[in-house]
N, C-alpha and C positions, 0 to 999 in steps of 0.2 A: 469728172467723176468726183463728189463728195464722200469723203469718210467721216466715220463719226468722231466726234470729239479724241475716243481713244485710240482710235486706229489712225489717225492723224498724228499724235504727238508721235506713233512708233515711227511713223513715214518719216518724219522730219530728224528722225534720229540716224538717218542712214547717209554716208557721204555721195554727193556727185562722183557719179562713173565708177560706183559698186557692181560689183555680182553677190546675188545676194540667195541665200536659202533660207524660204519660208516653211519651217519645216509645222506642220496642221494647219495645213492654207486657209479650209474648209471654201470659200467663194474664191481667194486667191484678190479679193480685195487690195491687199497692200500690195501684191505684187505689179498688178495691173495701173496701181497710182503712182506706184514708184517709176514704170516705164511711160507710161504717157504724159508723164511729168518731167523725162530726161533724169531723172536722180540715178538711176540703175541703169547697168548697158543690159544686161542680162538675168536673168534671176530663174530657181526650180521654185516649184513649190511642191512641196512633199502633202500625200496624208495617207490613213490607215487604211480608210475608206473609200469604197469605190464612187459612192452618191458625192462627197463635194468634189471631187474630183469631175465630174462631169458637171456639176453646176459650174467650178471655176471652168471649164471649157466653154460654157454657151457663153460667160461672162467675157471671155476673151474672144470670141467671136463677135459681143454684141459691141465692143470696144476698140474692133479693128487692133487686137492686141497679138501677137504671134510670138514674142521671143522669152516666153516661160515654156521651161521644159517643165511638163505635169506628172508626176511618179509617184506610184503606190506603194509606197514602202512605211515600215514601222521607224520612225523617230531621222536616223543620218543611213540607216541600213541603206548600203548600195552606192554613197556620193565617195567621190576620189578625192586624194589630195589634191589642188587646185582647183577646183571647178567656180569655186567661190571665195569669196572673202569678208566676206558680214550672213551672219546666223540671227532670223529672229525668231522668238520663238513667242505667243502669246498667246491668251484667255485657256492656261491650263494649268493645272497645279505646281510647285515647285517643286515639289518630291521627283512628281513625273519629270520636267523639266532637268533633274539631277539625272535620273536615270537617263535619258537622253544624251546627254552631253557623258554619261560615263562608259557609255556605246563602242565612243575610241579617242580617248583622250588626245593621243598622238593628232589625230585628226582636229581637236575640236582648237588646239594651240598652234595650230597654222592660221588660221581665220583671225583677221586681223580683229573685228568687231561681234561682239554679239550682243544682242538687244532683246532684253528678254523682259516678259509681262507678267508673271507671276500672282494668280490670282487667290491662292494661299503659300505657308510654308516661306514668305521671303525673308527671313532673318536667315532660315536654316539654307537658303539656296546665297545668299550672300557671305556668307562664312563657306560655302563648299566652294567657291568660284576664288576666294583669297588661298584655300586649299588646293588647289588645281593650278594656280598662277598668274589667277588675272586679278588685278585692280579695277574700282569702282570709279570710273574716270567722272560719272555723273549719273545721274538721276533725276527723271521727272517724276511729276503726282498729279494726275487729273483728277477730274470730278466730273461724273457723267451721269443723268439720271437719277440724282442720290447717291451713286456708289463711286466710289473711292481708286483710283487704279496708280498702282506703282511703275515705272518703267525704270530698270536697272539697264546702265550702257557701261559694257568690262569689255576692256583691254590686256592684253597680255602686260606683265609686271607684278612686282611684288610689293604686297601691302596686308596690310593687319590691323586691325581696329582695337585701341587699348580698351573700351568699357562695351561693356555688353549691349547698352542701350543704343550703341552707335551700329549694332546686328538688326536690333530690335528696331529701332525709326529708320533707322537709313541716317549716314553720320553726313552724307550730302542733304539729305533732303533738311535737315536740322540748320546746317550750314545755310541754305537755300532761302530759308524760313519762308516760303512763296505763300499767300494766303489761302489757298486749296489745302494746302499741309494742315495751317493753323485752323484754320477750320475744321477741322479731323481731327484734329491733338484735343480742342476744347468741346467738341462731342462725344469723343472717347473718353475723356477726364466724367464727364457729367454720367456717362453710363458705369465708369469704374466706381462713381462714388456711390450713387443709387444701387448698385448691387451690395457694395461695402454696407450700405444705411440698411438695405432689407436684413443680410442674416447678421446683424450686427448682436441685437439681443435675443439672438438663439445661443442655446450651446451643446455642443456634443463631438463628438473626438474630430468627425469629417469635417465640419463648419466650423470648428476652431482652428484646423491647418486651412482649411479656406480660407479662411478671415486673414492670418498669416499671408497667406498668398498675394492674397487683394491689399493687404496693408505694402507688401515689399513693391508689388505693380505701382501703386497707387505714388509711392516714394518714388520711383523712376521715373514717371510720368510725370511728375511736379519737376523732378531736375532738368528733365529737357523741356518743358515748359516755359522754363526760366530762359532757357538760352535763345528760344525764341521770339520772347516779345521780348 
């Protein structure tokens, strides 16, 4: 079974001989890679919906796959302490992502691992996880299609990021400097500046705190810049 670029890097995030919850399976994809590849002994896969739920069914049928247990429930609603010990969560917003995990906290700090994808809101989902008690043990950065994917992988521990930009990039991925990143950092730079250059010679109360805005981004962005190349 082939995943795509980003459903691969989440697969390779997960240790040999996990139990793992996929909690919005939708095809149950990762789950399915994960067991026909020995990574996982066991794994749920959760979702809201009752159609991928039965699409991840034919897929595990069409895969000779049997040991995902498949459940209809909203977010962790339903799963026990033990059942698992790696949570992954991906292509859904971090907001959502938060409210999830804030379901039952007690619950979500017994799981050894969670591997989560966050496809907006990741500063604010990585500051809520340093509030909750897990550390950023690492992070990937794909590039799929044109678009960009983050994967945050937290551990239980304590940690704290002293500057903001370290919320904002990811203070691994900056560490990391992998060319996927940097490549994103200097396309983002060229669209921060092109906006900055459009309302540059306007002026009026809203585009002058704009202009502000874009000048303090534009300063951040040059300082992690710098640490990368």
């Amino acid at each position: 079974m082939q995943l795509s670029r980003r459903l691969y890097t989440i697969a390779q995030c997960v240790p040999r001989g996990s139990r793992v919850i996929d909690v919005g399976t939708d095809h149950a994809y990762i789950p399915i890679y994960l067991l026909k590849n020995h990574i996982a002994v066991f794994c749920i896969a959760t979702d809201i919906n009752k159609g991928p739920l039965q699409k991840a069914k034919l897929n595990m049928k069409l895969h000779h796959i049997d040991a995902i247990d498949l459940r209809l429930t909203n977010g962790l609603r339903g799963i026990r302490h033990g059942e698992a010990d790696v949570i992954i969560m991906a292509g859904m917003g971090g907001c959502l992502m938060i409210d999830i995990l804030e379901q039952d906290l007690k619950l979500i700090k017994s799981f050894d691992r969670l591997i989560l994808q966050p496809q907006q809101d990741i500063p604010r989902l990585r500051k809520f996880l340093h509030g909750i008690g897990f550390r950023i043990e690492d992070e990937a950065f794909v590039e799929e299609d044109g678009k960009y994917y983050t994967v945050i992988i937290a551990v239980p521990g304590q940690e704290k990021y002293k500057n903001d930009y370290e919320y904002i990039y990811g203070k691994v991925l900056i560490e990391k400097r992998t060319e996927p990143f940097k490549a994103y950092m200097i396309k983002k730079q060229e669209k921060l500046s092109i906006l900055f250059d459009t309302i540059n010679g306007r002026n009026s109360k809203h585009i002058d705190q704009r202009k502000k805005e874009l000048e303090a981004e534009l300063k951040m962005h040059e300082e992690v810049i710098k640490c990368i190349f």
